[in-house]
KOLLUM-161436 format. One record per residue (C-alpha): x, y, z; residue number from 1. Coordinates in nm, 3 decimals, decimal comma, always signed. Layout:
N
@px = X | py = Y | pz = Z | num = NUM
...
//
This chain:
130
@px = -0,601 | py = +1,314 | pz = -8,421 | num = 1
@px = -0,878 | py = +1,117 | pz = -8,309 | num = 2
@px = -1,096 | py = +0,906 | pz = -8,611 | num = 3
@px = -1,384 | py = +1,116 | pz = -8,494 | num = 4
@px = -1,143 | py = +1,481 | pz = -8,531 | num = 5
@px = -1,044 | py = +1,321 | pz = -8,898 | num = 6
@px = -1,407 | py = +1,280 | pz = -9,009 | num = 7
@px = -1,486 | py = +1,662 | pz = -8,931 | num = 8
@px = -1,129 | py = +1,751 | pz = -9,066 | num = 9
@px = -1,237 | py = +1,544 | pz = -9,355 | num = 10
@px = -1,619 | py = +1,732 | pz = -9,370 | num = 11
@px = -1,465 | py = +2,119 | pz = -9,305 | num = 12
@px = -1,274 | py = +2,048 | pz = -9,626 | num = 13
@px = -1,507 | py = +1,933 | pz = -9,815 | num = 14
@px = -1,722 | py = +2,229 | pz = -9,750 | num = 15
@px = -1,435 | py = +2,440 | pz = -9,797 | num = 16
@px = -1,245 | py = +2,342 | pz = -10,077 | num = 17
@px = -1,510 | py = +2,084 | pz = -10,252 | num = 18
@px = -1,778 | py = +2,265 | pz = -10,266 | num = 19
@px = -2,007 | py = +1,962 | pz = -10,176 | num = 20
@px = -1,963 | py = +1,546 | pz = -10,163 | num = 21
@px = -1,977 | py = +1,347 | pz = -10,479 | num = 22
@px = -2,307 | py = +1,170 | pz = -10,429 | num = 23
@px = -2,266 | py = +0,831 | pz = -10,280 | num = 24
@px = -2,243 | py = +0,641 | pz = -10,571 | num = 25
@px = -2,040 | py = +0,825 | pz = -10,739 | num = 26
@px = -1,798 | py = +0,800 | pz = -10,401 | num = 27
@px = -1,846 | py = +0,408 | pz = -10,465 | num = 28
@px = -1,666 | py = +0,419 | pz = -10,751 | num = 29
@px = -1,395 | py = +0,660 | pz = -10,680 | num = 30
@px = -1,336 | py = +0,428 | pz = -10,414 | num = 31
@px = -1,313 | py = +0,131 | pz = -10,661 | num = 32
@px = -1,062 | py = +0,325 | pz = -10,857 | num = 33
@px = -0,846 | py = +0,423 | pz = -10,555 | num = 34
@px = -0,842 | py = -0,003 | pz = -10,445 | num = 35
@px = -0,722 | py = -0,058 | pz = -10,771 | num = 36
@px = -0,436 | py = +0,178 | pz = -10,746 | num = 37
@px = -0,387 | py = +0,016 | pz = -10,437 | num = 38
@px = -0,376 | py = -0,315 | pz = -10,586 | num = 39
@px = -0,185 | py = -0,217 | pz = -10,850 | num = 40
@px = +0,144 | py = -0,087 | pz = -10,631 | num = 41
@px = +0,108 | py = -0,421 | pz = -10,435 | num = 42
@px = +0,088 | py = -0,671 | pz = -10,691 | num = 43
@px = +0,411 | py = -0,515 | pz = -10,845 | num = 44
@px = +0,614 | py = -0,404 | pz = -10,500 | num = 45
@px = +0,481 | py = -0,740 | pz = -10,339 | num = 46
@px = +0,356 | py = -0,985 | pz = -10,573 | num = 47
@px = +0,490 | py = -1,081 | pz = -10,912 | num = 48
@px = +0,384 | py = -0,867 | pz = -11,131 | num = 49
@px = +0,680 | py = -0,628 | pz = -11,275 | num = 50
@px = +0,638 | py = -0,283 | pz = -11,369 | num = 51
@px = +0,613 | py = -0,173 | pz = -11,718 | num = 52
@px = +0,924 | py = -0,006 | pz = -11,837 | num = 53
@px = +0,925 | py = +0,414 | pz = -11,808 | num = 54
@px = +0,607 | py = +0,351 | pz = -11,540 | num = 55
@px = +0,618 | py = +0,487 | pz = -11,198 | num = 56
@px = +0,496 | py = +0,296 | pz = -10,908 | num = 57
@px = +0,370 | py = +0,538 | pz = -10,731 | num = 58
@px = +0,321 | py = +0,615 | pz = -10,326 | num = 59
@px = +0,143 | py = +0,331 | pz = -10,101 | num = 60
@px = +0,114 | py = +0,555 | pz = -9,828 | num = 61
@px = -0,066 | py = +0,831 | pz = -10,042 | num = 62
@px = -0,328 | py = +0,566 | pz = -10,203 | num = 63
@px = -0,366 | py = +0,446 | pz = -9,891 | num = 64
@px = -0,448 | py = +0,754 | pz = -9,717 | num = 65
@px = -0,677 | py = +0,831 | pz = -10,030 | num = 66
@px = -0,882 | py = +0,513 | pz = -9,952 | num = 67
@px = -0,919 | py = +0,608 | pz = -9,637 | num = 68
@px = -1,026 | py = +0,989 | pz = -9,746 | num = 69
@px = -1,325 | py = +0,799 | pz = -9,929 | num = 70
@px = -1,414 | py = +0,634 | pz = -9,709 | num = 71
@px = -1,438 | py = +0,936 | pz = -9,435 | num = 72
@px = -1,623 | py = +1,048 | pz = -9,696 | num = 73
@px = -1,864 | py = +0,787 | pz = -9,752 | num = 74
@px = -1,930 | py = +0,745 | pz = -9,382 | num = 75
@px = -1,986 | py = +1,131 | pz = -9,335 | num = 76
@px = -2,235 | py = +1,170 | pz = -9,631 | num = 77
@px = -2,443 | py = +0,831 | pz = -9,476 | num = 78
@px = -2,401 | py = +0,948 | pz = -9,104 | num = 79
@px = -2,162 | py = +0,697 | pz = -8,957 | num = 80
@px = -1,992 | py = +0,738 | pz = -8,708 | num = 81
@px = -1,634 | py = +0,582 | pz = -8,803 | num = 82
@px = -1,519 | py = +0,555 | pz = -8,396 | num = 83
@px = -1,751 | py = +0,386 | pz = -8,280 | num = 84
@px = -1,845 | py = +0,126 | pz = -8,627 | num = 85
@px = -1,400 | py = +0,079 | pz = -8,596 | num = 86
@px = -1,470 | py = -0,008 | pz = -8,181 | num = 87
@px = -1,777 | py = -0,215 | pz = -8,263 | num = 88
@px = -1,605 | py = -0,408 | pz = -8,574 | num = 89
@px = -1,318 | py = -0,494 | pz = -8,360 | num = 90
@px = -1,541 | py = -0,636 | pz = -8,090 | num = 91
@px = -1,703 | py = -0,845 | pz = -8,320 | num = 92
@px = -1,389 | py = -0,934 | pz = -8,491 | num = 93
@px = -1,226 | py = -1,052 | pz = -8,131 | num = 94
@px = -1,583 | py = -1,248 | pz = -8,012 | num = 95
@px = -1,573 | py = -1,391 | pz = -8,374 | num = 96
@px = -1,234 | py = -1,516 | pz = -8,420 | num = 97
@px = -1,072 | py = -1,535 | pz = -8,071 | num = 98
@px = -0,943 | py = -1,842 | pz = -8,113 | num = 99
@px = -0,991 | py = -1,937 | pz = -8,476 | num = 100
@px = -0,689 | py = -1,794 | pz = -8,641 | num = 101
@px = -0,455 | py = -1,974 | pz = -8,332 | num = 102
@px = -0,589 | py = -2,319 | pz = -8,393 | num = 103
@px = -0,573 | py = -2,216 | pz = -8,807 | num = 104
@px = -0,298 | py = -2,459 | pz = -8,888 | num = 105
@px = -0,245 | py = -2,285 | pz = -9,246 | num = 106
@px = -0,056 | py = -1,996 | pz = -8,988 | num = 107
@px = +0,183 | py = -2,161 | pz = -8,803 | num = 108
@px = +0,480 | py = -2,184 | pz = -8,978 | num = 109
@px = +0,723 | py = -2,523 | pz = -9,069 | num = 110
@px = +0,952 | py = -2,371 | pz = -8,807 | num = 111
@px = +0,727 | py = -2,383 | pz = -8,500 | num = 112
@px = +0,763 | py = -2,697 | pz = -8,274 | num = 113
@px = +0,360 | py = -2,747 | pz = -8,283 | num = 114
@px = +0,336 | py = -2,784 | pz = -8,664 | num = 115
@px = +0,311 | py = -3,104 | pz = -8,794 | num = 116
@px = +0,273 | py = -3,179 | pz = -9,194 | num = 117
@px = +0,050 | py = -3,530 | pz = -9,084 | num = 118
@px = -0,127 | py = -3,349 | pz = -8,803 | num = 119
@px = -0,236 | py = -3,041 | pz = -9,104 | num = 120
@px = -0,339 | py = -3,290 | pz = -9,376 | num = 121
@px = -0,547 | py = -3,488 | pz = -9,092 | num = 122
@px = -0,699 | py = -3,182 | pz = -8,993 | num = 123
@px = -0,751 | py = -3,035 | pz = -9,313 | num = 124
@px = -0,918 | py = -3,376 | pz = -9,399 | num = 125
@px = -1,143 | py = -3,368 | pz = -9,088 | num = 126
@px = -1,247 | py = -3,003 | pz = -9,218 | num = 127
@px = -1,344 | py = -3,093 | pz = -9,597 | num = 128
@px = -1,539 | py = -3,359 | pz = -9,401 | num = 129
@px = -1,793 | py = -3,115 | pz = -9,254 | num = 130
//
């Protein structure tokens, strides 16, 4: 399914099933709410926050898709076009940081032959400089 077959998947249910959109802001928040549920599974799965005893974790995959569901129907309700803001946003994304994140020595890792502990705290001294 293309992003572009999702957002009219997204709109025939809606008008189907949902009677109408929640007006935007109202979408705003629900999408809020579904970040924090997001947030929530990670900081416990993946951070180092434990989960409560008798408490369920829940489903990444289905909070995830439910972000994404707001978001459809966000951009649907405000006319955007998701395929072509995603293409656009990666362009900009690549012209932006095409080599930033490379030269980022925070990323390379201890293990990698170019890393250098003297050569990061000289450069991250040369960048609190600017």
């Amino acid at each position: 399914m293309t992003i572009n077959e999702w957002q009219k998947s997204v709109d025939e249910w809606i008008h189907t099933y949902g009677v109408r959109y929640f007006d935007e802001l109202t979408n705003m928040a629900i999408l809020a709410e579904e970040t924090g549920e997001v947030a929530r599974i990670m900081a416990r799965r993946y951070g180092e926050q434990s989960v409560k005893e008798g408490a369920t974790l829940g489903d990444l995959g289905d909070e995830l898709a439910d972000l994404i569901w707001v978001a459809t129907c966000i951009a649907n309700q405000t006319g955007i076009d998701l395929e072509a803001a995603l293409h656009a946003n990666l362009e900009k994304k690549t012209q932006r940081d095409r080599e930033r994140h490379r030269r980022n020595l925070r990323l390379q890792s201890p293990d990698d032959s170019s890393f250098s502990p003297l050569n990061h705290a000289q450069s991250k001294d040369n960048n609190n400089s600017n």
